[in-house]
C-alpha positions as CSV (number, residue, x, y, z in Angstrom):
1,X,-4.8,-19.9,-2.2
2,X,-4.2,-20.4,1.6
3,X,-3.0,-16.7,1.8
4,X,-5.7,-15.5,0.1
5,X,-7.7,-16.6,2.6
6,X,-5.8,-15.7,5.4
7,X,-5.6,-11.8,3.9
8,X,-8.8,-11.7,3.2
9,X,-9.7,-13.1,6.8
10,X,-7.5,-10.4,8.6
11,X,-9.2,-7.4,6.2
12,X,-12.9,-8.6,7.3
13,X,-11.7,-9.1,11.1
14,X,-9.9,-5.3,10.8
15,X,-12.8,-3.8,10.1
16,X,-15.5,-5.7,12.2
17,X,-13.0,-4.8,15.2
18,X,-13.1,-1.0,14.3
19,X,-16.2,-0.8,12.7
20,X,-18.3,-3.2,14.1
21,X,-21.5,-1.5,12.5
22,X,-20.0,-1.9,9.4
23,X,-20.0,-5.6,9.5
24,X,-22.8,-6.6,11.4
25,X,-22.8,-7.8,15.2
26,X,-22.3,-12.1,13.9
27,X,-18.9,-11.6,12.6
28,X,-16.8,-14.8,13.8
29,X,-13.1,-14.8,14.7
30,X,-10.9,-14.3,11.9
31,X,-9.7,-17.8,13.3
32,X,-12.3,-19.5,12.2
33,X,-13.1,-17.7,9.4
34,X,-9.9,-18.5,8.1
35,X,-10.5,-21.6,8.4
36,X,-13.7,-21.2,6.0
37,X,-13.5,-21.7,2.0
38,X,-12.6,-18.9,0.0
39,X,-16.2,-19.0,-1.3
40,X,-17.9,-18.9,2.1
41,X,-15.4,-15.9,2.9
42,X,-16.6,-14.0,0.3
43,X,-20.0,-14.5,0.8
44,X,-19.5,-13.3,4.1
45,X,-17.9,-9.8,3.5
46,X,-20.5,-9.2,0.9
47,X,-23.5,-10.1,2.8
48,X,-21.7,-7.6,5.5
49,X,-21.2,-5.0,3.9
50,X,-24.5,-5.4,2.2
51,X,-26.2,-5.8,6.4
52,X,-24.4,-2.6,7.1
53,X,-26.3,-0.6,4.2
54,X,-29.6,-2.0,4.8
55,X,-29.8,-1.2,8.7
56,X,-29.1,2.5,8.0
57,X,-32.1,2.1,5.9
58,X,-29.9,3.2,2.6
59,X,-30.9,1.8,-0.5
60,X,-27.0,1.0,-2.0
61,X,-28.2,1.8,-5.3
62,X,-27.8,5.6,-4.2
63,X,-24.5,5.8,-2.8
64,X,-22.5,7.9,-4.9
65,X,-18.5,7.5,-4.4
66,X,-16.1,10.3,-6.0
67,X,-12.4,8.8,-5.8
68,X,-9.1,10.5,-6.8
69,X,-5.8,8.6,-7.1
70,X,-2.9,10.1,-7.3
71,X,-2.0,9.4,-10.5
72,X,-3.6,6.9,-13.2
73,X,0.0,5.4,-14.3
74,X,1.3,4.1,-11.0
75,X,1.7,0.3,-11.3
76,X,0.5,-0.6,-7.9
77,X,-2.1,2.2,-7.6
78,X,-3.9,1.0,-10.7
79,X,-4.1,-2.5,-9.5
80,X,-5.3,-0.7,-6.0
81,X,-7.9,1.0,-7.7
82,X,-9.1,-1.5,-9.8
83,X,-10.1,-3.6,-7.3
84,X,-11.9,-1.1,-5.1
85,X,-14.3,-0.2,-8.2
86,X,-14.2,-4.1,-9.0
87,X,-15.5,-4.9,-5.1
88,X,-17.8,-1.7,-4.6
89,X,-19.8,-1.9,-7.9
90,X,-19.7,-5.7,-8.0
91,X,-19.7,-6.8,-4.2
92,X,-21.4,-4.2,-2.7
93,X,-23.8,-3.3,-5.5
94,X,-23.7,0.3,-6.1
95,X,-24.5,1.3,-9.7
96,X,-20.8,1.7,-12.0
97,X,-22.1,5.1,-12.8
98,X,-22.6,6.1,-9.2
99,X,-18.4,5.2,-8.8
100,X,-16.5,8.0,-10.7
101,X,-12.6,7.8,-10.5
102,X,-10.7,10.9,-11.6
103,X,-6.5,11.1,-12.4
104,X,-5.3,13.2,-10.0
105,X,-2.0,13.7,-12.6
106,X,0.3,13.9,-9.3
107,X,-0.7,17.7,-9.1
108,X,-2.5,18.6,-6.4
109,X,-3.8,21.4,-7.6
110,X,-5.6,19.5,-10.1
111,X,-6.7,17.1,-7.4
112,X,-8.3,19.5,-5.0
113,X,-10.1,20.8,-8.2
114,X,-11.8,17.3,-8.0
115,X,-12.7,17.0,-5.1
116,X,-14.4,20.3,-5.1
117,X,-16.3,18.7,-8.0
118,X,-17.0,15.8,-5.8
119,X,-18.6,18.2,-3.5
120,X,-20.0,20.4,-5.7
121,X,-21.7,17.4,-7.0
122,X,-22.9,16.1,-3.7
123,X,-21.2,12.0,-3.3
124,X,-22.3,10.5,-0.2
125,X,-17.8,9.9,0.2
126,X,-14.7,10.3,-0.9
127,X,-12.2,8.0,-1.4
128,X,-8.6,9.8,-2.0
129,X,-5.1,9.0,-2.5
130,X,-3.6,12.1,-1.8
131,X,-0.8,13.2,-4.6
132,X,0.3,15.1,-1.4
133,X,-0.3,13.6,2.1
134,X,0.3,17.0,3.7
135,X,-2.6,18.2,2.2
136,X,-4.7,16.1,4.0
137,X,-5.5,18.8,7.1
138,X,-7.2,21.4,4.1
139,X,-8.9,18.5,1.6
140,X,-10.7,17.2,5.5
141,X,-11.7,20.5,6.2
142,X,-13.1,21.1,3.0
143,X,-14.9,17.7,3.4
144,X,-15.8,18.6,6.6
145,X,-17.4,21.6,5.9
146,X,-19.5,19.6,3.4
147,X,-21.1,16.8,5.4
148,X,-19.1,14.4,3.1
149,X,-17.0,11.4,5.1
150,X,-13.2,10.8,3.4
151,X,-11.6,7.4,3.9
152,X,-7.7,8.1,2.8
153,X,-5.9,6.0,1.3
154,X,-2.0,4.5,0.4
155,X,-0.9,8.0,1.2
156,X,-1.0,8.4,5.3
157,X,-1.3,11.6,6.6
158,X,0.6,12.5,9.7
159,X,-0.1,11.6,13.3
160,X,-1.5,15.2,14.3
161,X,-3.8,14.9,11.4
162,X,-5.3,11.7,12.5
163,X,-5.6,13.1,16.5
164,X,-7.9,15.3,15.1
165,X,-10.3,13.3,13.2
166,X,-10.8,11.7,16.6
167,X,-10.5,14.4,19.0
168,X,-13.0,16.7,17.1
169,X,-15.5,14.1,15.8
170,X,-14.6,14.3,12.2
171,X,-15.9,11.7,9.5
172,X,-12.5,10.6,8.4
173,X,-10.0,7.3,8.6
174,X,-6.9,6.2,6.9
175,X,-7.2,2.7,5.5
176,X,-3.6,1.4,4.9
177,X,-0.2,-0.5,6.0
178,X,2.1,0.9,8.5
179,X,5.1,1.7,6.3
180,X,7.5,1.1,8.8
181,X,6.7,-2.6,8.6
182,X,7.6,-2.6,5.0
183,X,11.0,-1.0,5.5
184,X,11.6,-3.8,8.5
185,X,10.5,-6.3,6.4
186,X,13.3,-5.3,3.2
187,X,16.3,-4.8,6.3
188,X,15.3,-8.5,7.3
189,X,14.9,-10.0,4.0
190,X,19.2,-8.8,3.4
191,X,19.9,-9.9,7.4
192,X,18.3,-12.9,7.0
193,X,20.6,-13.9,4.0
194,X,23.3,-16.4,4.4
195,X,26.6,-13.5,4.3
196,X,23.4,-11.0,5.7
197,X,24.4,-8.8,2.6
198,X,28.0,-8.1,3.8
199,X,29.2,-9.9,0.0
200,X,33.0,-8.7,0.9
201,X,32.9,-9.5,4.4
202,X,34.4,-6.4,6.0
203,X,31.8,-6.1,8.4
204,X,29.7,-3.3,6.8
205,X,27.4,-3.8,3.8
206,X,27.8,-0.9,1.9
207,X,24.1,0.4,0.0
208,X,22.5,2.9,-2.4
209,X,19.0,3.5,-1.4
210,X,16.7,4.8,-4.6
211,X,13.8,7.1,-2.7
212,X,10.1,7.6,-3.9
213,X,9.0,11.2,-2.8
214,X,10.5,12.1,0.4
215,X,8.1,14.6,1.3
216,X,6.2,11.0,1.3
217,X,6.0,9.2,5.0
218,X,5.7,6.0,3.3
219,X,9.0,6.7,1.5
220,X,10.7,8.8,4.9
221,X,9.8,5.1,6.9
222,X,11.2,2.8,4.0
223,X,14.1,4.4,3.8
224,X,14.5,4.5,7.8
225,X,13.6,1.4,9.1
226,X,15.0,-0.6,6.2
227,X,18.2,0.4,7.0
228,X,17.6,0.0,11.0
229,X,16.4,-3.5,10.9
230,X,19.4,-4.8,8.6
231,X,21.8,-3.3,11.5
232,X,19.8,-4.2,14.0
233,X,19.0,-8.1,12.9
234,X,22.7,-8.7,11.5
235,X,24.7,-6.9,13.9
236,X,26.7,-5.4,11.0
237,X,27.3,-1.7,9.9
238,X,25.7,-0.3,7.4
239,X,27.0,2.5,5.3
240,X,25.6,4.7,2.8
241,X,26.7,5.2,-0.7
242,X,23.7,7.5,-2.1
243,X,20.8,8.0,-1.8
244,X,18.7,9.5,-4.5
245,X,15.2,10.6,-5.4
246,X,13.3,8.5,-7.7
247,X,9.6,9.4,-7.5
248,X,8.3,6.0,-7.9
249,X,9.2,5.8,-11.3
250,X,11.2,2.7,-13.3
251,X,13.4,4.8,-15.7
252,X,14.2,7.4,-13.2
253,X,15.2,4.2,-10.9
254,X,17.2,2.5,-13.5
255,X,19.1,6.1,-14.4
256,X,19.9,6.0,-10.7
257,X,21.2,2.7,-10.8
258,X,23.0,2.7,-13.5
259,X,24.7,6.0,-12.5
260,X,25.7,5.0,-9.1
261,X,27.2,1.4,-10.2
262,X,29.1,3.2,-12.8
263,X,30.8,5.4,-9.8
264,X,31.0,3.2,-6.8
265,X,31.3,0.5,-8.7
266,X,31.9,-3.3,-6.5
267,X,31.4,-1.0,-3.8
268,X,27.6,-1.9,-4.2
269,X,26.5,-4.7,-2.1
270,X,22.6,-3.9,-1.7
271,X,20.3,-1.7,-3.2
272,X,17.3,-0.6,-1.6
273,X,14.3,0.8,-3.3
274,X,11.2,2.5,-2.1
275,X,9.1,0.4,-4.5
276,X,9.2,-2.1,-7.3
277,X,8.6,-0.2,-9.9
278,X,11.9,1.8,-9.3
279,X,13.6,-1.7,-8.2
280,X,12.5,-3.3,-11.9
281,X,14.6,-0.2,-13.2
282,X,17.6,-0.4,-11.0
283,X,17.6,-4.4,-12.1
284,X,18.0,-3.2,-15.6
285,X,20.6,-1.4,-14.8
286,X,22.6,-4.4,-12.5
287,X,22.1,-6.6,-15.6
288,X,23.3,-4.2,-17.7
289,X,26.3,-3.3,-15.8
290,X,26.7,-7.3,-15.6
291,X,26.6,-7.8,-11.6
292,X,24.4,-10.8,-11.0
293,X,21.7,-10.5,-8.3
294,X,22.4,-13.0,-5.3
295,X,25.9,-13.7,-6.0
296,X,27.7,-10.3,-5.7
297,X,24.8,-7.6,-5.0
298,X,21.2,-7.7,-3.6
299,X,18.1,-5.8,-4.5
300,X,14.9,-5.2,-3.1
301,X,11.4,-3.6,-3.3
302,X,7.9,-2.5,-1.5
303,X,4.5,-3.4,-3.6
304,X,4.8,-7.1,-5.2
305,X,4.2,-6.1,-8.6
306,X,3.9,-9.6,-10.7
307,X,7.0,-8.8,-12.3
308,X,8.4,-8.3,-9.6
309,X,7.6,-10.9,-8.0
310,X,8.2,-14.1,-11.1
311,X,11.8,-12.3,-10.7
312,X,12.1,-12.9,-6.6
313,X,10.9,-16.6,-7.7
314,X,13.6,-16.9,-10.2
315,X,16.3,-15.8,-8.0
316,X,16.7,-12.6,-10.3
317,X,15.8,-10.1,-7.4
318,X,16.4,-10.9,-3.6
319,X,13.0,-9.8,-2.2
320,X,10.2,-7.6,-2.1
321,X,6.8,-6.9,0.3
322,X,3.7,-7.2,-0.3
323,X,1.7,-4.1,-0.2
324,X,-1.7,-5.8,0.0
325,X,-4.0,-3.7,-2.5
326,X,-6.3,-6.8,-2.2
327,X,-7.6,-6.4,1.4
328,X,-7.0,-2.7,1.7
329,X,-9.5,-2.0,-1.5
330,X,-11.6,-4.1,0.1
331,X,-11.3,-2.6,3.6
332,X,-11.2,1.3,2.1
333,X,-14.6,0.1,0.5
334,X,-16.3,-1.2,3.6
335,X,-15.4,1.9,5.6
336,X,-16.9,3.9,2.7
337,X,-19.9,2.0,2.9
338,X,-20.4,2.4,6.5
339,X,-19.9,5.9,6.3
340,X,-22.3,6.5,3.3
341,X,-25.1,5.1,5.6
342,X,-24.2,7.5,8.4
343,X,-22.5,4.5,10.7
344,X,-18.9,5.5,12.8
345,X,-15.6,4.4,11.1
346,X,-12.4,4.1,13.9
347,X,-10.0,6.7,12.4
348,X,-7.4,4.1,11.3
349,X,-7.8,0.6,9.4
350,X,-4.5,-1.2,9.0
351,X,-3.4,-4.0,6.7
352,X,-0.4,-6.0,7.7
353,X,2.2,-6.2,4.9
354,X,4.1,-9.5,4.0
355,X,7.4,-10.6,3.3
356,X,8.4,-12.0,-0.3
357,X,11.2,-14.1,-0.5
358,X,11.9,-17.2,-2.9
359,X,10.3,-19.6,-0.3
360,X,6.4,-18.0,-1.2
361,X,7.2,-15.5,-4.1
362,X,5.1,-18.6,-6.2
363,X,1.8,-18.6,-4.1
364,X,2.2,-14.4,-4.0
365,X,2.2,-14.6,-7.3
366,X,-1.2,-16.5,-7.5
367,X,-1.8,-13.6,-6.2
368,X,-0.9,-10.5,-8.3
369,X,-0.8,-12.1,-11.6
């Protein structure tokens, strides 16, 4: 559990650093309190969080939370949001009924109907995962408008946006990875291979690159700076067979798969998805077509789901990333807290992704599992 530690280290240190209100003014090092047992760590975050509520003279038991996730049947977002109601009604206290947590049914229509409900219904915050990060600049202003804080999540809205919670003084923050790290971390998990991916050895590795939403920046920066770092860390070419839309989803991925190795064929060398859940499905559709994963194509994904990951372990899939749900719950939660009881949240909280290869996939799994 040695990562454990050390992710759940970096999320308490994040937010002490931009929030130090929101964790008290004793926080240690994240040195040292990585260095801590796992029990002592969290003992520490809650008696934080739990410091931050009581000096803005808040009883805990009254904080009422309205979150909104994009949609209920997202692998990664449900074990996201499980562990945010997990660590606000049982680490920080507030009462289960006080936590309500609507399906946003990817329509964001529907959504924004909740969160006028939220308002309507007076929560202290809001906790959202956008079905559309572009909406972000009208759901703020709405929130604005209210008195009510918003602490976005997974879905990052755009630069400008964020400017503006800082420049005008707005109760807002993104809590979240840098999705450009993840898309690094996929091009270096196929340089850092042994033929770097290049399985013919013509001096171009030839991909298919399965998309999530690309109206999405998490799935615009995948898609970019996976690519980038494979060139950039191999010194090969890289050249693009298709790339396709696959909204996140496993059968849409394996249709995608599945389509493209029946057309291109040995062409194939990699394929890159924007997430697991669409990698599980092009997998199915490489076992199917009977290529075999590390010997004459490579696959990999963004989130670490347990499947995922127990096939990265096996040598069935070449890699994947971490997309730490753990720490960012827990961070999202904190910032919520600390804006409930009226304290000033920095506008951005990041959590550093990490790189899943056969050498750890076993202790990520600990993990996820």
């Amino acid at each position: 559990m040695k990562l454990f530690k050390k992710v759940l280290a970096v999320s308490v240190a994040s937010v002490c650093a931009l929030s130090l209100a929101a964790c008290g003014g004793g926080s240690k090092p994240a040195e040292t309190t990585a260095a801590a047992t796992e029990s002592k760590e969290e003992s520490k975050a809650a008696e934080s969080v739990s410091e931050a509520v009581a000096s803005t003279g808040k009883d805990v038991k009254d904080i009422k939370v309205g979150i909104s996730i994009y949609k209920f049947d997202d692998n990664f977002m449900t074990l996201y949001r499980n562990e945010l109601v997990r660590y606000l009604t049982e680490e920080v206290g507030i009462p289960k009924e006080n936590v309500v947590v609507q399906d946003g049914k990817n329509d964001q229509a529907e959504q924004t109907n909740q969160i006028n409900n939220f308002i309507a219904t007076k929560v202290d915050v809001m906790i959202l995962n956008l079905v559309q990060s572009s909406s972000a600049p009208t759901v703020t202003d709405l929130a604005k408008e209210a008195g009510i804080p918003v602490v976005y999540i997974n879905r990052e809205p755009d630069e400008t946006e964020e400017s503006r919670w800082a420049t005008d003084g707005i109760s807002a923050t993104y809590v979240g990875a840098d999705a450009r790290q993840s898309g690094t971390f996929q091009g270096e998990e196929i340089a850092e291979l042994e033929n770097k991916g290049d399985i013919n050895g013509d001096g171009t590795v030839k991909y298919i690159m399965i998309q999530g939403d690309p109206e999405n920046i998490d799935a615009q920066y995948r898609t970019e700076y996976s690519v980038k770092a494979l060139t950039e860390k191999s010194g090969l070419k890289a050249e693009q067979l298709l790339i396709q839309r696959g909204d996140w989803d496993q059968a849409k991925g394996q249709q995608i798969a599945q389509d493209a190795l029946t057309q291109y064929g040995n062409d194939i060398e990699v394929i890159f998805c924007n997430n697991d859940a669409m990698a599980l499905g092009a997998l199915q559709a490489i076992n199917a077509a009977g290529r075999k994963v590390g010997e004459d194509i490579y696959i990999v994904g963004v989130d670490a789901l347990a499947e995922a990951v127990q096939d990265v372990s096996e040598g069935k899939m070449t890699g994947t990333v971490f997309n730490d749900f753990i720490s960012q719950a827990q961070a999202a939660a904190k910032a919520a807290v600390s804006f409930a009881g009226g304290e000033k949240v920095d506008t951005k909280i990041p959590v550093d992704y990490v790189k899943v290869t056969k050498d750890n996939a076993a202790e990520i799994l600990e993990l996820v599992k």
